[in-house]
N, C-alpha and C positions, 0 to 999 in steps of 0.2 A: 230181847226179853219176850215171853210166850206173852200171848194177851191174857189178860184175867178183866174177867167182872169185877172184880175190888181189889182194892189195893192190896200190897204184900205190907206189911211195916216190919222192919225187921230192928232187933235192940236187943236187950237184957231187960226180964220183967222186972228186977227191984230197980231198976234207975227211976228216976223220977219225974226226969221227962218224957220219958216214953210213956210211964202210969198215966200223966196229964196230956199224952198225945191219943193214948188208947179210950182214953174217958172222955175227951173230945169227941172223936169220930162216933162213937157212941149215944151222944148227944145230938147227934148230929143223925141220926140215925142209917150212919153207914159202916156197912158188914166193913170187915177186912181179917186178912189171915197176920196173924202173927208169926214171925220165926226169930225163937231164942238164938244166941250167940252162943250164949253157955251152954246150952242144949243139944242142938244141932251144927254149932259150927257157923262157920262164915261161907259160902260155896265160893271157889276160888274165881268162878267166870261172874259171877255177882258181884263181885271186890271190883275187877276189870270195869264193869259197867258202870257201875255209880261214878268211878275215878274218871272213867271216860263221861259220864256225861256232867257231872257237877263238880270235878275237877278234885283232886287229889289232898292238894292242902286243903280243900274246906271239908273235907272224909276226917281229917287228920284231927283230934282233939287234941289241941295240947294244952289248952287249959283244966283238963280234966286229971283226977286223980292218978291213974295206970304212967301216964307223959309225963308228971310231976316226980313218980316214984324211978324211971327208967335213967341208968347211969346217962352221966353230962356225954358220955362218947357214942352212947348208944342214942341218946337225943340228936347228937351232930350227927351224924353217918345218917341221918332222913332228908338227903339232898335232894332226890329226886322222885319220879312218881313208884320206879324199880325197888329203889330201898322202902319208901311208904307202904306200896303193898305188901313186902316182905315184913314186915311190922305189923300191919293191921292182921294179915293173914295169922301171924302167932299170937299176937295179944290184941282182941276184938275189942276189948274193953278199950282200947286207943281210938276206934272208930266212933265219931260224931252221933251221935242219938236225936231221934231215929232217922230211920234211913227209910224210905218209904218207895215204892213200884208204884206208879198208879196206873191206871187202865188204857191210858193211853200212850205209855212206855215212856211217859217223865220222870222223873228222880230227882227229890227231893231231899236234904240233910239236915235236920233239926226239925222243931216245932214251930211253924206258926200259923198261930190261929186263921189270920187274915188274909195270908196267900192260900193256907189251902180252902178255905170258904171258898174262893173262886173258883176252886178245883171240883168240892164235891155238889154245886150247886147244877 
């Protein structure tokens, strides 16, 4: 990852925990760039990284709406981390929200308040 002064948070803006992770840092009074899914895509070597450093199934939502709607064959055939990428890379929306870069090349997959306070202090 290039280093940045602020974080990256990357998601889809109508989700809604990304809204409440974006209003957060906010609050918090730290910049950070946003990168839509829907907008821009998923960059294929940023897929590689997060899966490498926060590991692939917890990338994977499957509690989520898109994993719920995905045929039971196309749900099975996500054995390993080759098929997961090949999945998240098509349908973004199967990737955990949000997904965050911070400045010092950690990677993060969801919201929480209380680990990243430690992060932005």
């Amino acid at each position: 990852m290039a280093s940045h002064d602020e974080p990256v948070l990357y998601g889809i803006t109508n989700c809604d925990t990304v809204k409440r992770a974006r209003g957060w840092l906010a609050d918090q009074g730290v910049g950070h760039r946003f990168h839509d899914f829907k907008k821009a895509g998923v960059p294929a070597e940023a897929l590689a990284r997060w899966a490498g450093a926060a590991g692939w199934e917890k990338l994977l939502n499957r509690q989520g709406t898109t994993w719920r709607k995905l045929a039971e064959a196309d749900q099975a055939a996500v054995t390993d981390a080759a098929a997961a990428l090949r999945l998240m890379q098509a349908q973004p929306s199967v990737i955990k929200r949000p997904v965050v870069e911070w400045p010092d090349g950690a990677v993060t997959v969801g919201f929480d308040a209380t680990a990243w306070l430690q992060r932005v202090r």
